[in-house]
C-alpha positions as CSV (number, residue, x, y, z in Angstrom):
1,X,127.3,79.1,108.6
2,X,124.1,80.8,107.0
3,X,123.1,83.5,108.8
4,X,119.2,83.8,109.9
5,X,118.5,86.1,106.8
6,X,119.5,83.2,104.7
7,X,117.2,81.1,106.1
8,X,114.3,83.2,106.5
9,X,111.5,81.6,104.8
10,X,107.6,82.4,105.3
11,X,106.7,78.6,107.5
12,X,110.4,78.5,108.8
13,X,111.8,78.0,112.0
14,X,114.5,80.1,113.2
15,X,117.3,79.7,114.1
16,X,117.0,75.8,112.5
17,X,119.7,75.0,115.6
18,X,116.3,75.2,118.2
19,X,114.5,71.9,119.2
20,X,110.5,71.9,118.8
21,X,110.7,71.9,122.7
22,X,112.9,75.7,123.0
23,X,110.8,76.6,120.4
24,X,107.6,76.4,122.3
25,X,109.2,77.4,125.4
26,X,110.3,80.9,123.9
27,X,106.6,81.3,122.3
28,X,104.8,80.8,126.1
29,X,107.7,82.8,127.4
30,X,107.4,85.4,125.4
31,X,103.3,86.0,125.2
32,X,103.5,86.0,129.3
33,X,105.1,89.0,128.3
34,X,102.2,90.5,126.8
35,X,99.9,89.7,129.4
36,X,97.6,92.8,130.2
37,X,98.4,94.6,127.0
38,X,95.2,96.6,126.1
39,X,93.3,94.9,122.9
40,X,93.0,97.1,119.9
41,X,91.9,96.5,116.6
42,X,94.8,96.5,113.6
43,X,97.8,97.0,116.6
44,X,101.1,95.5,117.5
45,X,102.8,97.5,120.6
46,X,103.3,95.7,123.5
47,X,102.1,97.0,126.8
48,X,99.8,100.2,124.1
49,X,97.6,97.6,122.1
50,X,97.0,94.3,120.5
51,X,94.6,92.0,118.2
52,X,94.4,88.1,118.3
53,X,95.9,87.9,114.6
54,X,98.8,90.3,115.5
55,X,99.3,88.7,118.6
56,X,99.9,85.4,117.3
57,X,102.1,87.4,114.5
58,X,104.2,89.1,117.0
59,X,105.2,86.0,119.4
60,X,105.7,83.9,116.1
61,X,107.8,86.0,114.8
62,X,109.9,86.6,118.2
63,X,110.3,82.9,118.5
64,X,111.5,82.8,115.0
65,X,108.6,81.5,112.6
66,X,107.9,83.9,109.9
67,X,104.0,83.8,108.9
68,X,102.9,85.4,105.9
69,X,102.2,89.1,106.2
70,X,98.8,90.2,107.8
71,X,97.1,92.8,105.4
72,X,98.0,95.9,106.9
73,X,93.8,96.8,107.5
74,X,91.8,94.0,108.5
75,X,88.4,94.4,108.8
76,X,87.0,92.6,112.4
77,X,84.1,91.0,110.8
78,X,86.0,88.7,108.3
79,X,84.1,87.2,105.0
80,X,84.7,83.6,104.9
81,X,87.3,81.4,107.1
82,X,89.9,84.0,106.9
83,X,92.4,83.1,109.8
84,X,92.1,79.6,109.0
85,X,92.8,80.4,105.3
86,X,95.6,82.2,106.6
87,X,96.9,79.8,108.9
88,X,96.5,77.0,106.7
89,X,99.2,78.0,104.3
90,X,102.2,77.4,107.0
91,X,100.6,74.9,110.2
92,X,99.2,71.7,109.9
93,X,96.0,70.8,111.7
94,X,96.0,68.5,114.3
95,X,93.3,67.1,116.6
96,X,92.6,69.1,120.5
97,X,94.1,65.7,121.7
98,X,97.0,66.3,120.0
99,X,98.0,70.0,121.3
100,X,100.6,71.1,123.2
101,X,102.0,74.3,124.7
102,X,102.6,76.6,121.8
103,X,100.0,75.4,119.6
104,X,97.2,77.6,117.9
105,X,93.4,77.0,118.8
106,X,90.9,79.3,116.6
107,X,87.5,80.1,117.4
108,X,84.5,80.8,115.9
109,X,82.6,84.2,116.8
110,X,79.8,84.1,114.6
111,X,79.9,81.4,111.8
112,X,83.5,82.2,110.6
113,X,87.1,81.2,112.4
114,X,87.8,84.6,113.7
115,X,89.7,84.6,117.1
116,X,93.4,82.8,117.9
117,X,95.1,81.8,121.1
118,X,98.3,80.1,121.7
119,X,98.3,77.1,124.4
120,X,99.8,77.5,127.3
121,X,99.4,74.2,128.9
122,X,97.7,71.3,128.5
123,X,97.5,69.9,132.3
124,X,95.2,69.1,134.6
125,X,93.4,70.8,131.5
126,X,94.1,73.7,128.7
127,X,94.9,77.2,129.0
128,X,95.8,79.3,126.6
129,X,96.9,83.1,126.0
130,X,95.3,85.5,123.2
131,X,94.4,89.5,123.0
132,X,90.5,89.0,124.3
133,X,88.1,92.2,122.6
134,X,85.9,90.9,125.8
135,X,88.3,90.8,128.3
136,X,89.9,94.2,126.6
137,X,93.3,93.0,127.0
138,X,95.5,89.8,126.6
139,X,94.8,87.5,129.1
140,X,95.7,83.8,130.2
141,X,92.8,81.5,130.8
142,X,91.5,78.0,130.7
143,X,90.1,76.9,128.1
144,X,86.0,76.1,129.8
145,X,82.9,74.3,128.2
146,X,81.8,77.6,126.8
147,X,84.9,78.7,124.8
148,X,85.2,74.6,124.0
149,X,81.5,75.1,121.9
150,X,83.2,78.1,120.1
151,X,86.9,75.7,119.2
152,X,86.9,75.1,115.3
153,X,90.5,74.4,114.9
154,X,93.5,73.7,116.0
155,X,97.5,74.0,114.4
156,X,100.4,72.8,115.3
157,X,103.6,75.3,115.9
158,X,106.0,72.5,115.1
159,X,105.0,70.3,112.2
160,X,104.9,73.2,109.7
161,X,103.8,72.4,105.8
């Protein structure tokens, strides 16, 4: 049996043994964890500080999906569709009808794609987790008619290019 350096690919899952399903599971599981962790620009310690982008590079790569490396210093106000650029080379893009728990929403701040969350749920409507500069910290909320202006995109965890 190949063991999970072997099959460590940028856009692979994991172990390959997990179903879509345990996958997601692990991903919500997981950025529960991280709820209340203080957001901060360019960091990556739970429960000291957080970014969207790291965020979503932290519980990926916990539920075993390697995304490509973040540039070590980001700037906050991104030239260009950045995140979506970014996210584009491993997740397809699928429809808001089509999410699930898991899945990657990205928002527009501005006129760019600069903000992620991860879905959460998708009933009686959809919540989703992310590191909110706003909020300060990482929080879980639904997803209301103002934030639903700012949606530009959305990515599936699971069908992966």
């Amino acid at each position: 049996m190949p063991s999970m350096e072997d099959t460590k690919q940028i856009g692979q899952l994991i172990p390959r043994i997990c179903s879509p399903e345990e996958i997601r599971k692990t991903l919500i599981d997981e950025a529960r964890t991280w709820l209340g962790t203080p957001w901060k620009h360019n960091q990556r310690v739970k429960g000291h500080g957080i970014d969207c982008v790291n965020f979503l590079h932290e519980i990926a790569s916990v539920s075993g999906i390697e995304l490509p490396a973040i540039p070590k210093r980001y700037t906050r106000n991104v030239v260009g569709n950045s995140i979506s650029s970014y996210l584009s080379q491993v997740f397809k893009p699928i429809t808001l009808a089509q999410c699930q728990s898991g899945d990657i929403l990205v928002f527009h701040w501005g006129n760019t794609g600069h903000h992620v969350g991860i879905v959460t749920g998708t009933t009686p409507c959809i919540t989703f987790i992310h590191a909110d500069n706003s909020l300060g910290s990482v929080v879980e909320q639904n997803l209301d008619t103002v934030l639903l202006t700012r949606l530009i995109e959305q990515y599936s965890l699971c069908d992966l290019l």
